[in-house]
C-alpha positions in Angstrom: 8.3 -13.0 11.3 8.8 -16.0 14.5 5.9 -18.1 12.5 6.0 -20.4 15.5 5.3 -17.3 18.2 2.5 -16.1 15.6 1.3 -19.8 15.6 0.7 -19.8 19.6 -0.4 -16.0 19.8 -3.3 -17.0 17.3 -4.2 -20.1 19.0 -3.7 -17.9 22.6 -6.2 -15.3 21.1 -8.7 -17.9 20.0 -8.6 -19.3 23.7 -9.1 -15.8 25.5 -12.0 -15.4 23.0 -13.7 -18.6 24.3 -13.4 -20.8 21.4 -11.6 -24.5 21.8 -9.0 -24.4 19.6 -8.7 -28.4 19.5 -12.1 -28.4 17.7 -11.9 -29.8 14.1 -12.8 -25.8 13.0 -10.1 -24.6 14.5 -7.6 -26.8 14.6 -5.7 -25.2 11.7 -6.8 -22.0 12.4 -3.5 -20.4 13.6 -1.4 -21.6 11.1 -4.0 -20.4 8.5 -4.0 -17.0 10.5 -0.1 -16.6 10.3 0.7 -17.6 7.1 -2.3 -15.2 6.0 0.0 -12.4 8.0 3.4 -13.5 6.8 2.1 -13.0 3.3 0.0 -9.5 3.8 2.9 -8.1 5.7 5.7 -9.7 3.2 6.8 -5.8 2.6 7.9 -5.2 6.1 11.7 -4.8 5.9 11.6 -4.6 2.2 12.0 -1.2 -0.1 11.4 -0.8 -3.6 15.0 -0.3 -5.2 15.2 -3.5 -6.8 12.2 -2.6 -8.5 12.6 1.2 -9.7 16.4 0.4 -10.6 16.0 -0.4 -14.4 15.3 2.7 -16.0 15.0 4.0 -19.3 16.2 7.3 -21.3 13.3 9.4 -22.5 13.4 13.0 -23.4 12.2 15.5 -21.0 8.7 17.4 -21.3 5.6 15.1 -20.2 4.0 13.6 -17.3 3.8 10.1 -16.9 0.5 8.9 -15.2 -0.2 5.4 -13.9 -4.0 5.4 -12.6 -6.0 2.6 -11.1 -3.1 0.7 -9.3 -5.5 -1.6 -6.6 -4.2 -2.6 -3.5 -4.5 -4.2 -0.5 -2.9 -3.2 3.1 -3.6 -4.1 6.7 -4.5 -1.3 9.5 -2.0 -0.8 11.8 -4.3 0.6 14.4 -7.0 -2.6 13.9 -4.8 -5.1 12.3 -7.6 -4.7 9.6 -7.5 -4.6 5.7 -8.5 -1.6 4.0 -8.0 -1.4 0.2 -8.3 0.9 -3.0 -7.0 2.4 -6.5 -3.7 4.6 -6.5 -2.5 6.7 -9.0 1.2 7.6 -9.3 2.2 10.4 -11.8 5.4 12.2 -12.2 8.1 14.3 -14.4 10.9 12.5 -15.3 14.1 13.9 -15.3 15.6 11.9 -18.3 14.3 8.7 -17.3 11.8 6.5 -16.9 10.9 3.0 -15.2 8.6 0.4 -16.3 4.9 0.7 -15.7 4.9 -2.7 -13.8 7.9 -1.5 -11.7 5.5 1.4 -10.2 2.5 -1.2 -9.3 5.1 -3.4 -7.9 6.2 -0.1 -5.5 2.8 -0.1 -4.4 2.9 -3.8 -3.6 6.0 -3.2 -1.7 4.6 -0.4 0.3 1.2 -1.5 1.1 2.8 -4.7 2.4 3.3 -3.6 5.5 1.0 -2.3 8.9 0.0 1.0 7.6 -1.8 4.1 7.6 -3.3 5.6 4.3 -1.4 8.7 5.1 2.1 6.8 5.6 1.7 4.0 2.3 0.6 7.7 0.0 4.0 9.0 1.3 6.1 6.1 1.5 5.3 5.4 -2.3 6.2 9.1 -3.2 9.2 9.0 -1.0 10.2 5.8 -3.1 10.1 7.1 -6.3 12.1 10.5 -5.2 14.6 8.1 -4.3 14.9 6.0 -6.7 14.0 7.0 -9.9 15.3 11.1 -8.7 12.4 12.8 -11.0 11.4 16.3 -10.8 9.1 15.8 -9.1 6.0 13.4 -8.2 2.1 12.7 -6.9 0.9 10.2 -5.4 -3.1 10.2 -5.1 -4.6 7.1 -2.8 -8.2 6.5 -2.4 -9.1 3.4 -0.2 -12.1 1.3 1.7 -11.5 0.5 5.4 -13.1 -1.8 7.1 -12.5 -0.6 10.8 -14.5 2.0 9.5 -17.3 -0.4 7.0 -17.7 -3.6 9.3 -16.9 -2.1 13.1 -17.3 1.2 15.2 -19.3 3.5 13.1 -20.1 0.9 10.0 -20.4 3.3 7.5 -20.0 0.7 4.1 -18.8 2.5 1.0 -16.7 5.2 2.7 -14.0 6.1 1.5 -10.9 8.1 2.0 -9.0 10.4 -0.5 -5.4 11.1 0.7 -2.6 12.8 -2.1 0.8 14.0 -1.8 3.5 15.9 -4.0 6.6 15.8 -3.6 9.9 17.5 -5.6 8.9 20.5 -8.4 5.5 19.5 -9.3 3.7 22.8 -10.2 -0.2 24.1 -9.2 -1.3 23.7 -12.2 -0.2 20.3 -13.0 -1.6 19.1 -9.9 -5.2 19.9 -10.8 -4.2 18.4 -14.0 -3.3 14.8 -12.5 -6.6 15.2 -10.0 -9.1 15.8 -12.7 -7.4 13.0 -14.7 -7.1 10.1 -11.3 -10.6 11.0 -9.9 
């Protein structure tokens, strides 16, 4: 991120608003604004192999299920947050990673300007990669606030998106959604 252009295109925004930026309010006020930006959007460029790379042996058989993983992430249509619970479950192929490593993906992925749709995929698509288990899903459920505080301010909706990806059979799919909901 240019942190001085981000600087100026706050302080430019602020103006075309109608505020005075030199006022004792705002002086600050875009610095605050990117360095609120440069840490929200910290995932952009960034993937989660560094993360998923330490694995473990474990025998084949089960399902591992991590539920409840909040997040934060910023609307790439409204530069506006929206946030929630994930849960990641998958079948290991021989290996697995640490639970903190999968909560850390998440962090990675939500990082960035997103849609719900893209940060449920790009999470899956991580651990495909990376960890190369059978296969995985990924179930998001999230609060956003273009759609709670502007347009159609509906508070307390929320939207359910899930994806599987690799050999993750019917059944075990209804499994994982009884379990994460």
């Amino acid at each position: 991120m240019d942190r001085e252009r981000a600087i100026k295109a706050v302080g430019e925004l602020l103006a075309a608003l109608g505020e005075d930026v030199s006022r004792e309010g705002l002086r600050e006020t875009p610095r605050r604004v990117a360095d609120m930006y440069a840490q929200l959007l910290s995932g952009m460029g960034r993937n989660a192999e560094e993360e998923l790379s330490k694995t473990f042996p474990v025998e084949d058989g089960g399902i591992v299920i991590e539920r409840d993983i909040s997040f934060s992430s910023v609307c790439e249509h409204h530069l506006m947050p929206f946030f929630g619970k994930i849960a990641i479950a998958y079948i290991p192929s021989g290996r697995v990673v640490g639970l903190s490593k999968l909560a850390r993906c998440v962090d990675i992925c939500a990082a960035r300007l997103q849609l719900q749709e893209r940060l449920t995929r790009d999470i899956a698509r991580e651990i495909m990669l990376r960890l190369a288990p059978r296969g995985v899903f990924v179930y998001c459920e999230a609060e956003h606030t273009c759609m709670t505080c502007r347009g159609v301010k509906k508070p307390g909706s929320r939207t359910i998106s899930y994806i599987s990806l690799g050999d993750f059979p019917e059944d075990k799919k209804a499994e994982v959604l009884a379990l994460v909901k």
